[in-house]
C-alpha positions in Angstrom: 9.0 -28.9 -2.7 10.4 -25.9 -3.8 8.7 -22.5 -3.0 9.5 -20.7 -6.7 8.2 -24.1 -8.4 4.5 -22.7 -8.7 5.1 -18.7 -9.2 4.7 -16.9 -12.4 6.9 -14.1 -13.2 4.6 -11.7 -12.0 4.4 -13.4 -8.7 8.2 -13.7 -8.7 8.6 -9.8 -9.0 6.1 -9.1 -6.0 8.0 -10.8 -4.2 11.4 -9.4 -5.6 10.0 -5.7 -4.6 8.7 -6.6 -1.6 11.9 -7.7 -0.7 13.5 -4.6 -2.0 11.7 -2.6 0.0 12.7 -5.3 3.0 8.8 -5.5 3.8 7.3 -8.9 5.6 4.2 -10.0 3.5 2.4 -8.1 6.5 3.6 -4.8 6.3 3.3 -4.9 2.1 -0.5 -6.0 2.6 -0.7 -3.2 5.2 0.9 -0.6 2.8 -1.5 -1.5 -0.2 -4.4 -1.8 2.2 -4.9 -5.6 1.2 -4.7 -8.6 2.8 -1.9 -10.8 3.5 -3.2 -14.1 2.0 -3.8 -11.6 -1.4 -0.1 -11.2 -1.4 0.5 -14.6 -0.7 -1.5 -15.7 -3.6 0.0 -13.7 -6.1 3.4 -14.4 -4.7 2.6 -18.0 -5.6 0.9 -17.6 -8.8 -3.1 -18.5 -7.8 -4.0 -15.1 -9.0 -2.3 -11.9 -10.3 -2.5 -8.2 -8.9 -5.4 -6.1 -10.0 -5.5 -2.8 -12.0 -6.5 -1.1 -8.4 -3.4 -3.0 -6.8 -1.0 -2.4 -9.9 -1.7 1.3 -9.1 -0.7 0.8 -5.6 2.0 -1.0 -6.3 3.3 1.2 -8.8 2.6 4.4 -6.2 4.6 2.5 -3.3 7.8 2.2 -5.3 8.0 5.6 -5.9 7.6 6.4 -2.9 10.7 4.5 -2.4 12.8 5.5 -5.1 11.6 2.8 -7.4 10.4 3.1 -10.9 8.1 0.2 -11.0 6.4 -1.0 -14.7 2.7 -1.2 -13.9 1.9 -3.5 -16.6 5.2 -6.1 -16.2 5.6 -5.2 -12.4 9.6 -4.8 -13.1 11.3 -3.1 -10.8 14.2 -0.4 -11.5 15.6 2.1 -9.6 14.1 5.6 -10.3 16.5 8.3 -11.7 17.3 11.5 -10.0 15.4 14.3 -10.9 17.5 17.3 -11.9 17.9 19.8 -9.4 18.3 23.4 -10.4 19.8 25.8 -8.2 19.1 29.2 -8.7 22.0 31.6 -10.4 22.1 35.3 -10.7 20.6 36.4 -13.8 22.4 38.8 -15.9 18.5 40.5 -16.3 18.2 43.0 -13.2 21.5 41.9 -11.4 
């Protein structure tokens, strides 16, 4: 049987970010302080992440670089923030 036949799109894009972030199911569980048959199940569609986990998730993806969507999961890269570098002013120069 095929492994994707029973996951819903959320469950699909846990386990597309996971991967992103080249996590085991272990070390994802371990970063969001859950368990690994929780990530499991939402991975395979018997249950769906919580507003608590959403939260996490959303948290560890930016602290990766990744702009994740708390409410559809979706996963994009997060844009550089500006950087401004400091110029002489023509006040007080």
């Amino acid at each position: 049987m095929d492994e994707t036949t029973n996951q819903t799109p959320q469950g699909c894009l846990v386990r597309t970010l996971r991967q992103r972030l080249a996590m085991t199911q272990e070390e994802f569980a371990h970063c969001l302080g859950i368990t690994v048959s929780t990530v499991n199940r939402w991975e395979n569609g018997h249950s769906s992440p919580s507003k608590l986990a959403r939260a996490s998730i959303v948290a560890l993806g930016e602290k990766n670089k990744l702009r994740v969507d708390a409410f559809t999961l979706t996963v994009t890269e997060a844009e550089p923030q500006p950087q401004y570098v400091a110029t002489n002013s023509a006040y007080g120069a």
